[in-house]
C-alpha positions in Angstrom: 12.7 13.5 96.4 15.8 15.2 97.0 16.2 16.7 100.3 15.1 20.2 99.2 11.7 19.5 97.9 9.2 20.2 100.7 6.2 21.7 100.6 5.1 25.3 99.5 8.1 25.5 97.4 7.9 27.2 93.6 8.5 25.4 90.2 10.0 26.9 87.1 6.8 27.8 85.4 6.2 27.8 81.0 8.5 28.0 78.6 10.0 25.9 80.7 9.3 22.4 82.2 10.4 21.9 85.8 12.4 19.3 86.6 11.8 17.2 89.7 14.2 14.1 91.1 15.1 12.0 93.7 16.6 8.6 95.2 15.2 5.1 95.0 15.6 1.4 94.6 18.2 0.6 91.6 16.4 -0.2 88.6 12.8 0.5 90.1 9.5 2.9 88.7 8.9 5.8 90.0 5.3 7.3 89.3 5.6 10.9 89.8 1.8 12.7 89.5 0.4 16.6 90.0 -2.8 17.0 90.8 -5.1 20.1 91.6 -6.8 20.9 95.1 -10.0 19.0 94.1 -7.3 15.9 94.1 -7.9 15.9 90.2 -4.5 14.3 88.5 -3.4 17.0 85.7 -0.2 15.0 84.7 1.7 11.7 85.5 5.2 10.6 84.7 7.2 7.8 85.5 11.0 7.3 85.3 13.1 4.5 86.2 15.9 4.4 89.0 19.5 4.7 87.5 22.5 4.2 88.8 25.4 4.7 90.7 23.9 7.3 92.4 20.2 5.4 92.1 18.4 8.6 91.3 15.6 9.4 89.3 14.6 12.3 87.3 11.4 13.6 85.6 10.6 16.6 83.1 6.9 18.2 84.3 5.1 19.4 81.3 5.1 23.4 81.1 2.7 25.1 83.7 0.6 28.3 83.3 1.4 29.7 86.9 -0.4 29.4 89.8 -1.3 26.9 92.4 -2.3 25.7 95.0 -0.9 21.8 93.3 0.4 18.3 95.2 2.9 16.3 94.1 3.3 12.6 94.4 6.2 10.3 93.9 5.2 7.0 94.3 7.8 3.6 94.1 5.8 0.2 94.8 4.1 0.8 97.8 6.0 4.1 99.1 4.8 7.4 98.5 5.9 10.8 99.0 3.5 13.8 98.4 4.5 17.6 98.5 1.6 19.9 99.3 0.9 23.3 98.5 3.5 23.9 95.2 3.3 26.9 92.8 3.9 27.1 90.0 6.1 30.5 89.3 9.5 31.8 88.7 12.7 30.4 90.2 15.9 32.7 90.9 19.0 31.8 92.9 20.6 34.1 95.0 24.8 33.4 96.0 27.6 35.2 97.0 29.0 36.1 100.0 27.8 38.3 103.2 26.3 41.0 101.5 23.9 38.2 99.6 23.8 36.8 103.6 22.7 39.8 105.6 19.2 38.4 106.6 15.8 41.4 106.2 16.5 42.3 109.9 19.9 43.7 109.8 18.9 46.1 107.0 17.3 49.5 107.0 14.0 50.2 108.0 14.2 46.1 109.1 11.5 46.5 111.5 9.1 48.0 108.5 10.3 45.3 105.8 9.6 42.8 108.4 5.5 43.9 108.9 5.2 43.7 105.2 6.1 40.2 104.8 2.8 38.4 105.7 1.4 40.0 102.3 3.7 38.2 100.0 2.8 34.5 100.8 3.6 33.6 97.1 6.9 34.4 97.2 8.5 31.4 98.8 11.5 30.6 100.4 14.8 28.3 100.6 17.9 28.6 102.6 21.1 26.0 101.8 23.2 26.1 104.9 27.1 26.5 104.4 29.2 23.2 103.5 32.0 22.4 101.4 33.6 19.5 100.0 36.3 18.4 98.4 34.1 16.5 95.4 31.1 17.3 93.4 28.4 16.1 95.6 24.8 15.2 94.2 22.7 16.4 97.4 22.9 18.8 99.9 24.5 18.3 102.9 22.0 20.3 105.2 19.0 22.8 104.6 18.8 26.3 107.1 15.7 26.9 106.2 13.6 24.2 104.2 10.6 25.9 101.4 8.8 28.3 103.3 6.1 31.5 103.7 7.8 34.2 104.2 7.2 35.1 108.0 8.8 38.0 110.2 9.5 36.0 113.1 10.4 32.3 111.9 12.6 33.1 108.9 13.0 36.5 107.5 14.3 38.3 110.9 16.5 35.4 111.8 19.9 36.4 113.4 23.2 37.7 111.4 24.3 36.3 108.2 22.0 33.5 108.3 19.0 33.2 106.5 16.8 35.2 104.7 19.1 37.0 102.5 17.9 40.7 102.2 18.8 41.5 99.0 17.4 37.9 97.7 14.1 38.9 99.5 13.8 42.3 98.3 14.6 41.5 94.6 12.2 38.6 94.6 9.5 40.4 96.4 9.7 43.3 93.8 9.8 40.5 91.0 6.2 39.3 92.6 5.2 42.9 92.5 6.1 43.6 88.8 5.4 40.4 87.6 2.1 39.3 89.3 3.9 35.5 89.5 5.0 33.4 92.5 8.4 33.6 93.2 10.7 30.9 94.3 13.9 32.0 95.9 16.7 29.5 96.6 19.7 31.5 99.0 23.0 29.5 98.8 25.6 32.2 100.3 28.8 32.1 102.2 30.3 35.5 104.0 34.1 35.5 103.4 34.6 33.5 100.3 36.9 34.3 97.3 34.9 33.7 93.6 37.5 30.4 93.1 35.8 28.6 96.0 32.3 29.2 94.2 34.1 28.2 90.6 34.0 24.5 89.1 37.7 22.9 88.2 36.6 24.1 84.5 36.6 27.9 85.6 39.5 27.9 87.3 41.9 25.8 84.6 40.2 27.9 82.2 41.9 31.1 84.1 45.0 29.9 84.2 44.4 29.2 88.5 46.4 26.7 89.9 43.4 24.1 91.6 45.6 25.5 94.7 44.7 28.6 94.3 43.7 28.7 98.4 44.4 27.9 101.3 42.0 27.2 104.3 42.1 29.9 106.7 41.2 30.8 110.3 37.4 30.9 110.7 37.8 33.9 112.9 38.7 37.2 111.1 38.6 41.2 111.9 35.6 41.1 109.5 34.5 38.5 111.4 35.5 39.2 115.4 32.3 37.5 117.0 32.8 34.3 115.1 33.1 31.8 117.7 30.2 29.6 116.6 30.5 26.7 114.7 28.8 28.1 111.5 30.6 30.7 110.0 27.4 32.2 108.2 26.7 33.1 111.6 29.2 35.7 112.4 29.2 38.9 112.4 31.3 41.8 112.2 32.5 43.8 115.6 33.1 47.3 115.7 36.4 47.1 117.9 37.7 44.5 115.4 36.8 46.8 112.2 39.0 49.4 113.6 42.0 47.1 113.0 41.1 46.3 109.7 43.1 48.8 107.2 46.6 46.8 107.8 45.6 43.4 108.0 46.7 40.6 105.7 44.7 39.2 102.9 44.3 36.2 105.1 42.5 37.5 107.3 39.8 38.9 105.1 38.8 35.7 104.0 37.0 34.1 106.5 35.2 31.6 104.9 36.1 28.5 103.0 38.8 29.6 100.4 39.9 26.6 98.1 38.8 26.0 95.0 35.6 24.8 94.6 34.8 23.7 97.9 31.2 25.8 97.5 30.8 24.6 93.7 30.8 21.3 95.2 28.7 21.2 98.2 26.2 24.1 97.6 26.0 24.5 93.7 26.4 21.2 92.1 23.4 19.8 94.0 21.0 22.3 92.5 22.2 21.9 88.5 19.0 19.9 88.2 16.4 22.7 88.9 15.1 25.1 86.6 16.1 28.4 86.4 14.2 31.8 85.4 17.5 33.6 87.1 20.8 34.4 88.9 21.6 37.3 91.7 25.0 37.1 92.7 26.5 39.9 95.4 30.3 38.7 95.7 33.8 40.1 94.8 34.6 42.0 98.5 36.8 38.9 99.3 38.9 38.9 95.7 39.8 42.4 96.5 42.4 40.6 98.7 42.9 37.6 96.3 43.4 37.5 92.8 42.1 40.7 92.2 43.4 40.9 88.5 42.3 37.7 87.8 38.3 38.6 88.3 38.0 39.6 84.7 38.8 36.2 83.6 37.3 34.3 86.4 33.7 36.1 86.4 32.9 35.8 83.1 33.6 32.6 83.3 31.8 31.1 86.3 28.6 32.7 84.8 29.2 31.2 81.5 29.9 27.8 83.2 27.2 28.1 85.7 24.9 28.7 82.2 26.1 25.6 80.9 26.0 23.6 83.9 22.6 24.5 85.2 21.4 24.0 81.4 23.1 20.7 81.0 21.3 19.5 84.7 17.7 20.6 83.6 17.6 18.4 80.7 17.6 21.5 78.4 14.9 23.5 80.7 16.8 26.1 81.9 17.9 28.7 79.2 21.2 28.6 78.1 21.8 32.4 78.9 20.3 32.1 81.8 19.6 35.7 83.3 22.8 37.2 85.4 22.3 39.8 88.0 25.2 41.1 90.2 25.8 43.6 92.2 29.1 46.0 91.8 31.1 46.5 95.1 29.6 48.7 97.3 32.6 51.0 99.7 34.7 49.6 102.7 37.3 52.4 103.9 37.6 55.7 102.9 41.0 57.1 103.1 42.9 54.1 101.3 45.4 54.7 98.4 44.8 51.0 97.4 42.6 51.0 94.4 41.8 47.4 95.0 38.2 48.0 94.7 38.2 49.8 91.9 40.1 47.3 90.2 37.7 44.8 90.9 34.6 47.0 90.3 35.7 47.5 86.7 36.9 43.8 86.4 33.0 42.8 87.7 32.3 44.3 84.0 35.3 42.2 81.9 36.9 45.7 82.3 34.3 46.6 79.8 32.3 49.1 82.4 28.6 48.3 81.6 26.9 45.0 80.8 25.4 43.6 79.1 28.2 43.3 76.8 30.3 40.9 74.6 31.9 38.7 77.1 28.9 39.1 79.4 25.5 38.6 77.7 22.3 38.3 79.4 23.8 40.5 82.4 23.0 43.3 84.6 24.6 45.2 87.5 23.1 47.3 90.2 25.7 50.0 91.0 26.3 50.2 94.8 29.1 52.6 95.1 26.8 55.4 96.4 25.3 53.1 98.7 28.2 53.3 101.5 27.6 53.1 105.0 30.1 53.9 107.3 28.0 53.8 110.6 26.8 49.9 110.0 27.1 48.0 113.1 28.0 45.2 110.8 31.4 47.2 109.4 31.6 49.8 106.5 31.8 46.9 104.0 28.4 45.7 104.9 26.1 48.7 104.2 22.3 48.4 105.4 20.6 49.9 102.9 19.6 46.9 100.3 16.9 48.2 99.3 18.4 50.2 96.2 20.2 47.5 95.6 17.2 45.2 95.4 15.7 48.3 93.2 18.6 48.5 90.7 18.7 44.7 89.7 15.1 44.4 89.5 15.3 47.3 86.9 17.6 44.8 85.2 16.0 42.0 85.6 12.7 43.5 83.8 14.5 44.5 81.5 17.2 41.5 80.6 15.5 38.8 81.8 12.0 39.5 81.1 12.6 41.9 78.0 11.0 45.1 79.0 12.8 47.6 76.2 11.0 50.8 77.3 12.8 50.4 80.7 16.2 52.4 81.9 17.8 50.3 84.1 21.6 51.3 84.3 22.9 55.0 84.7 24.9 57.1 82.0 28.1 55.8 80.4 30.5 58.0 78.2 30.3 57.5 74.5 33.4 59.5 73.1 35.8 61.9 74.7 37.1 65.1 72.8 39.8 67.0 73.3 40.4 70.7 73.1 43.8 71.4 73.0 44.3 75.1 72.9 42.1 75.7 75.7 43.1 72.9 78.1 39.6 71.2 78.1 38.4 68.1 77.6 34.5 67.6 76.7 32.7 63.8 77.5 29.9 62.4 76.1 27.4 60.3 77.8 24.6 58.0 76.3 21.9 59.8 78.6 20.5 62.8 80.0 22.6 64.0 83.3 21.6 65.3 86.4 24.7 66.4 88.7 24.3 66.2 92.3 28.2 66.6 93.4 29.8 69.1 90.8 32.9 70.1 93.3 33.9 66.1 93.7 37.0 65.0 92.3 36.0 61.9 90.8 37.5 62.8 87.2 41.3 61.8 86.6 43.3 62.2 83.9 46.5 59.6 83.3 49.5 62.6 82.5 52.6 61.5 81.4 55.5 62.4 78.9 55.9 58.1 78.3 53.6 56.0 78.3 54.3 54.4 81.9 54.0 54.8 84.6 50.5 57.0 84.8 50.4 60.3 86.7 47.2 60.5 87.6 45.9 64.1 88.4 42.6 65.5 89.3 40.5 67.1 86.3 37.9 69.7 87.9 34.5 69.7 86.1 34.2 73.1 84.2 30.5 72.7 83.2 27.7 69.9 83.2 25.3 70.3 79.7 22.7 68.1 78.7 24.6 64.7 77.8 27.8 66.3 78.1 30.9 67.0 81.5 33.8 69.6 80.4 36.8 68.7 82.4 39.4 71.4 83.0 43.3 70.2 82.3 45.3 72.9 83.8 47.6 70.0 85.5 48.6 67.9 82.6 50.7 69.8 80.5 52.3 66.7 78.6 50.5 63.8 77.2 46.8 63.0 78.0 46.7 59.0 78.3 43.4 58.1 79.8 40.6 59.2 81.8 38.9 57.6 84.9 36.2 58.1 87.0 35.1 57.4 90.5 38.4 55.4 91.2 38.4 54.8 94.8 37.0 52.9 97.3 34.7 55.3 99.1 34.5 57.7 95.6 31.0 59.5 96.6 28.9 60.3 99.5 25.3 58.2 100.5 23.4 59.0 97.0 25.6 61.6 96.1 27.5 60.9 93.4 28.5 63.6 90.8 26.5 62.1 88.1 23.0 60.2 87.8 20.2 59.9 85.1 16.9 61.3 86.0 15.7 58.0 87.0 18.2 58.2 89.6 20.8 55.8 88.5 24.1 56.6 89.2 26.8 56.7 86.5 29.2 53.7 87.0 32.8 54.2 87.4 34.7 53.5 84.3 38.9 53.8 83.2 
């Protein structure tokens, strides 16, 4: 088998077949059989050996889920046989250190950690960091091979390693919603810009030279304990966070920056499995590279990913294969750079809420009210993953598994009027509001008498109705060009946005 079948892992459950494959002799048969506990064969496939790689590969019938099953691959007289699989759904979880943070550097770690010995059919996966300069058909080297999810051996282990937090919470919830064994798959590298993630077809497609990076130091201020020789191991020093507001792009990059160096060596192996879904926490890094350029490249990589993931599968995994991602959470909070809000709103295609046209099949947990100043890991890696978890599993129900009744993103304007004569200007939003900051400044209006550059001025909040935010103009006595809100990079306190629905989503920040 390839390197990361082992056993207690998870298989892509009906509609879909999962797809199994390894190496072996060039032109040989390989028998590959499931069979129950009793040792009673269910199914049997065979598939010959092709070349140049000399790799086999094997469609399982659909499987109602469950398990305990074994699996057997058998060539001539050498056998291989992988106990205690499930059958359930399968998500993959990348990005960068957010998506690394492991259950015991988050909040309330020690309680998260307990609870773990009750979810033994939600299993676990753990790529470790590599790059390369070509696609590569297996991975280099496994952190942590299929496992039970245990406090001690896997979930609490170290910084930035493995288990991811936010994969674990999401797919922990999933098991609670969803009844199902979960199989989660981490492939996550702190540091790294969204063009090191991207195929050669992403990039092109942008308009990105395959240049586009540059390898950089491994050590960073993000990064000012990173003297191991894996860089998912580091972690962030106080001291060294302190320096942070006026240093380079450079050195905010600390992992592997050229293009498709992570497509290569952590993503291209997997195209082969089957999917059920997607959580991707990135985009911290690309608010020091290419910023502009995310609304082209994000959109992309997902659709690509789609493709790529659907061609690999034979056809099994769903060709709008579910997409979660979290929006960028804070990092400082007296910065005139709007880097972050730039990239927030590029996250959506500069469309503010997904799903939408150039991102089907999406969903976003907001994070911006999430901040964390006091982390020991540095304000841009806030501790509490829990919402986060919360807000793309409300997605998820809903996108990927097509729960309508379901609220699972926070109110969005729906038309702006304008009252001239009395200086006010009333907003619509598509749900009920519930205002928790009324004195924030987190309205703008763009005033100017040409239509660059913007003067953008504060626009207090008059009143809060129903569905509705009146926004006093006194400052912009010439032309009223555009409206923004929560532009900034720290734009709310912890949970205290101005506006949330009464599910307790917040509104997203829109321009």
């Amino acid at each position: 088998f390839a390197s990361y079948y082992g056993d207690h892992m998870v298989l892509q459950k009906k509609p879909s077949g999962a797809v199994v494959w390894g190496h072996g002799e060039l032109g040989a048969m390989v028998t590959v059989s499931l069979a129950e506990a009793s040792g009673l064969i269910i199914m049997e496939k065979t598939a010959q050996v092709k070349g140049p790689s000399g790799t086999w590969t094997i469609v399982l019938d659909p499987m109602d889920r469950g398990g305990p099953y074994a699996l057997m691959a058998q060539q001539g007289s050498e056998n291989v046989t992988l106990r205690d699989i499930y059958f359930g759904d399968v998500w993959l979880c990348s990005g960068q250190s957010n998506m690394a943070m492991t259950v015991l550097q988050v909040a309330n770690a020690s309680q998260e950690l307990a609870t773990a010995a009750h979810y033994p059919y939600v299993r676990i996966f753990a790529a470790a960091p590599a790059r390369s300069n070509v696609e590569l058909e297996d991975l280099e080297q496994i952190d942590l091979p299929w496992s039970i999810p245990t406090a001690a051996e896997n979930l609490g282990h170290g910084n930035f390693t493995y288990f991811s937090a936010v994969c674990w919470l999401l797919g922990r919830s999933l098991y609670e919603a969803l009844g199902s064994p979960i199989g989660l798959v981490e492939v996550a590298w702190g540091g790294t810009p969204i063009e090191a993630w991207s195929s050669r077809r992403v990039l092109q497609a942008c308009g990105l030279p395959e240049d586009t990076g540059r390898e950089g130091p491994h050590i960073s201020l993000w990064h000012g304990a990173c003297f191991n020789l894996k860089p998912a191991l580091c972690f962030a020093s106080p001291l060294n966070l302190a320096l942070s507001s006026s240093t380079s792009p450079q050195q905010h990059l600390s992992g592997p920056q050229m293009p498709s160096v992570l497509w290569n060596a952590m993503i291209h192996p997997l195209l082969n499995m089957t999917l059920r879904g997607v959580a991707w926490y990135q985009g911290e890094a690309n608010a020091f590279l290419n910023t502009d350029q995310y609304n082209c490249t994000f959109p992309t990589l997902i659709a690509d990913w789609r493709r790529a993931f659907h061609t690999g599968s034979a056809g099994q995994t769903e060709p709008l294969l579910p997409f979660g991602f979290v929006q960028l959470s804070t990092y400082r909070r007296q910065r005139a750079d709007d880097s972050f809000a730039r990239l927030r709103w590029h996250q959506t295609a500069d469309l503010g809420v997904v799903p939408n046209a150039r991102m089907p099949s999406t969903f976003m947990a907001v994070a911006m009210d999430l901040g964390d100043e006091h982390s020991p890991y540095g304000s841009i890696h806030p501790r509490d993953k829990q919402n986060v978890a919360h807000r793309l599993l409300l997605g998820a129900r809903a996108v990927a598994y097509g729960d309508k009744d379901l609220v699972f993103q926070g109110p969005y304007p729906t038309r702006a009027i304008l009252e001239v004569t009395r200086g006010l200007l009333n907003v619509t939003y598509s749900q009920e509001l519930i205002c928790r900051q009324r004195d924030a400044q987190a309205f703008e209006v763009c005033c100017s008498s040409q239509a660059s550059p913007c003067q953008w001025l504060p626009a207090p909040v008059v009143a809060v109705g129903s569905r509705t935010v009146t926004l006093a103009l006194s400052g912009c006595r010439t032309l009223l060009l555009g409206l923004r809100y929560a532009w900034a990079e720290w734009p709310c306190e912890y949970q205290a946005c101005p506006l949330y629905n009464p599910q307790g989503l917040p509104a997203p920040p829109f321009l």
